[in-house]
N, C-alpha and C positions, 0 to 999 in steps of 0.2 A: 254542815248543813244537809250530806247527801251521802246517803249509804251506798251509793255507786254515779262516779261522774265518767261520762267520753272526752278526754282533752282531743280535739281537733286542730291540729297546727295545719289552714290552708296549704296545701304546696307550691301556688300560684298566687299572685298577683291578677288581682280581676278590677274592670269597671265597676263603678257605682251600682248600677244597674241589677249587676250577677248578684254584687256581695250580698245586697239587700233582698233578693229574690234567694240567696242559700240558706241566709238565716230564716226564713219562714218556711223554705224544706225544710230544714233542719226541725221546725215546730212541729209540723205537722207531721213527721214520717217517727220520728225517733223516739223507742218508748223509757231510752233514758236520758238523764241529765245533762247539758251538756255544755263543754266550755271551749267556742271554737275562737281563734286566734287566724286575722287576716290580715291581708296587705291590702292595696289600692294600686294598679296600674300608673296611675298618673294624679297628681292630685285635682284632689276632687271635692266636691261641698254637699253637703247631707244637710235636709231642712228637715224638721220635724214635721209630723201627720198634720199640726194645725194649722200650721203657719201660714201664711200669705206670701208666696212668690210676689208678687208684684208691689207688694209695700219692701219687700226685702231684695230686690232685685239690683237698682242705684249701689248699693254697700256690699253686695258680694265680688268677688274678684271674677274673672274671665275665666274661673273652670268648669268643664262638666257640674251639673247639678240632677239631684234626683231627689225626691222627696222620701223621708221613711216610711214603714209602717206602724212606728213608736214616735210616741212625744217628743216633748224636750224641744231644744234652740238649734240655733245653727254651725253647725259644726264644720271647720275647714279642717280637710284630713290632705295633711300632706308627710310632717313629719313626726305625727301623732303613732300611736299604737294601739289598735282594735281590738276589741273582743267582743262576743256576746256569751252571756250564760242564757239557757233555752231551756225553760222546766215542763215537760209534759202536762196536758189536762190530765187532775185527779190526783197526782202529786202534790203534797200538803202545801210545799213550798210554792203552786200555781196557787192557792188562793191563802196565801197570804195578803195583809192590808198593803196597800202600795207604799204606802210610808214605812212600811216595818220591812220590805222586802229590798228597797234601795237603800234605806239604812244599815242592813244585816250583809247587805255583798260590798257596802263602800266599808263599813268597819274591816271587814277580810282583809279586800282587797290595802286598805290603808296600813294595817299590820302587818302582811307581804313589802309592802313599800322602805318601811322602816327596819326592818329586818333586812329587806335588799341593799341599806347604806342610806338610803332617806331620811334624814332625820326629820323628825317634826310633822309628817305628814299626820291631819288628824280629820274629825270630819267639821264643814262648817256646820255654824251655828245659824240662829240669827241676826248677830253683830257682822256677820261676815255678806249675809245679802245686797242684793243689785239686781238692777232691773236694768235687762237688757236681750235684744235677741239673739245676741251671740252667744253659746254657750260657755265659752272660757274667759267670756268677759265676766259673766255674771254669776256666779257661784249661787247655787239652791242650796235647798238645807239638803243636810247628809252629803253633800259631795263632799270630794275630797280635798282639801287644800292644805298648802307649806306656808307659813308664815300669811302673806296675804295673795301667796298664789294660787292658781287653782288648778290642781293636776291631773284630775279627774272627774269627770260626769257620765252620765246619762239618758238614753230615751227608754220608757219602759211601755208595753203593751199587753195587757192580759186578756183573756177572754175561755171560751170554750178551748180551744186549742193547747192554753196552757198561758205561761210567764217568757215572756222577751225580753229580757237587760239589755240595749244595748250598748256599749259602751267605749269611751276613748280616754284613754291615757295621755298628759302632755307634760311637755315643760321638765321632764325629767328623760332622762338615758335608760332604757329597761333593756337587756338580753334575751337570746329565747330562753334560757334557763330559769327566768322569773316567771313564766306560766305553769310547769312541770310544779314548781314549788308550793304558788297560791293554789294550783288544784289542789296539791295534798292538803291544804289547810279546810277547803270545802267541801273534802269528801274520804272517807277512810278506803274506799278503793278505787283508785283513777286507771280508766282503760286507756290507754292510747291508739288514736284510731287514726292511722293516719292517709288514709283516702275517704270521701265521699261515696257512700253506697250509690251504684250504678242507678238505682230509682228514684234514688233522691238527686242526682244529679239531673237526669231526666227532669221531674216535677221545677229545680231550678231550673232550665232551660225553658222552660213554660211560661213560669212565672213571672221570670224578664222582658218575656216575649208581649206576654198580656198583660202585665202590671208596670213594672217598674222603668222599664225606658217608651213608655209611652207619653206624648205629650200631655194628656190628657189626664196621668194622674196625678204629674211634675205641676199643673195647673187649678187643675178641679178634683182631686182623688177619685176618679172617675178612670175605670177598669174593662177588660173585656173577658172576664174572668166567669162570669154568668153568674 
């Protein structure tokens, strides 16, 4: 997919709040490809950009909550495994159609799966669809799923800025050794970068500060960002 990709292995465990504010540094500063791998502090629940907190609120568990800045359902991250792929604006793969671009990283990522000892991981269909706000309750098309489970999804966000995957893996056992792998499969040259550039850490420090753990945007998407 990518004549030059950044694998980012977080070093840390971060709140909701950070992750979600690194991956939009991550958009906005970085002029390559990139595929960062995190953790979560404690568990935590990720609502997607449209959602309604307060129709969703009775049915989430007592964790921290943070809204994204990509689609998709509701995601409980506890013993999940993260990643986003982040494509700069002007890069082909940022204007690709939505449906071609979450179809073309869930196929990767699926043939990574089955290669790592996965059998059977393929993409749903629409036999395989459900309606529901929870994300791994309800399989979309192109996700990933085993038989009738569902092992991976997504939230995606495109714009000026570029392409946001964001992504969670479940219901299956992954090693770090499975990230190192699927990048070779989506890029013929994978840099490993493994700190955060000091301005980009800054811009996330900001971003948390005036976005993401504010009430206001966890309720109304409503920012102090100007």
């Amino acid at each position: 997919m990518f004549d030059r990709l950044i694998l980012h292995f977080d070093p840390e465990p971060h709140d909701g709040a950070w992750n979600m504010a690194a991956d939009q540094a991550w958009l906005e500063q970085s002029q390559d490809a990139v595929l960062r791998v995190y953790r979560w502090d404690r568990p935590t629940v990720t609502i997607g950009y449209a959602q309604s907190l307060p129709k969703l609120a009775e049915a989430l568990p007592g964790w921290p909550v943070v809204r994204r800045w990509t689609g998709g359902g509701v995601v409980l991250h506890e013993n999940d495994f993260t990643y986003s792929v982040i494509v700069p604006g002007g890069h082909p793969w940022a204007e690709t159609r939505p449906l071609d671009s979450y179809r073309f990283i869930h196929e990767s990522l699926a043939q990574a799966l089955v290669v790592a000892g996965f059998s059977g991981c393929r993409l749903a269909g629409p036999e395989d669809l459900i309606e529901n706000p929870f994300c791994f309750v309800a399989p979309a098309l192109h996700d990933v799923v085993r038989g009738k489970v569902k092992i991976a999804g997504a939230g995606q966000r495109r714009g000026k800025l570029g392409l946001l995957h964001q992504g969670s893996v479940q219901n299956v056992m992954i090693n770090e050794a499975f990230w190192p792998r699927w990048a070779a499969q989506l890029a013929s040259n994978v840099l490993i970068e493994p700190q955060m550039p000091a301005a980009m850490r800054l811009r996330a420090d900001e971003l948390k500060l005036k976005r993401y753990q504010l009430p206001s945007w966890l309720a109304e998407r409503e920012d102090e960002l100007g």
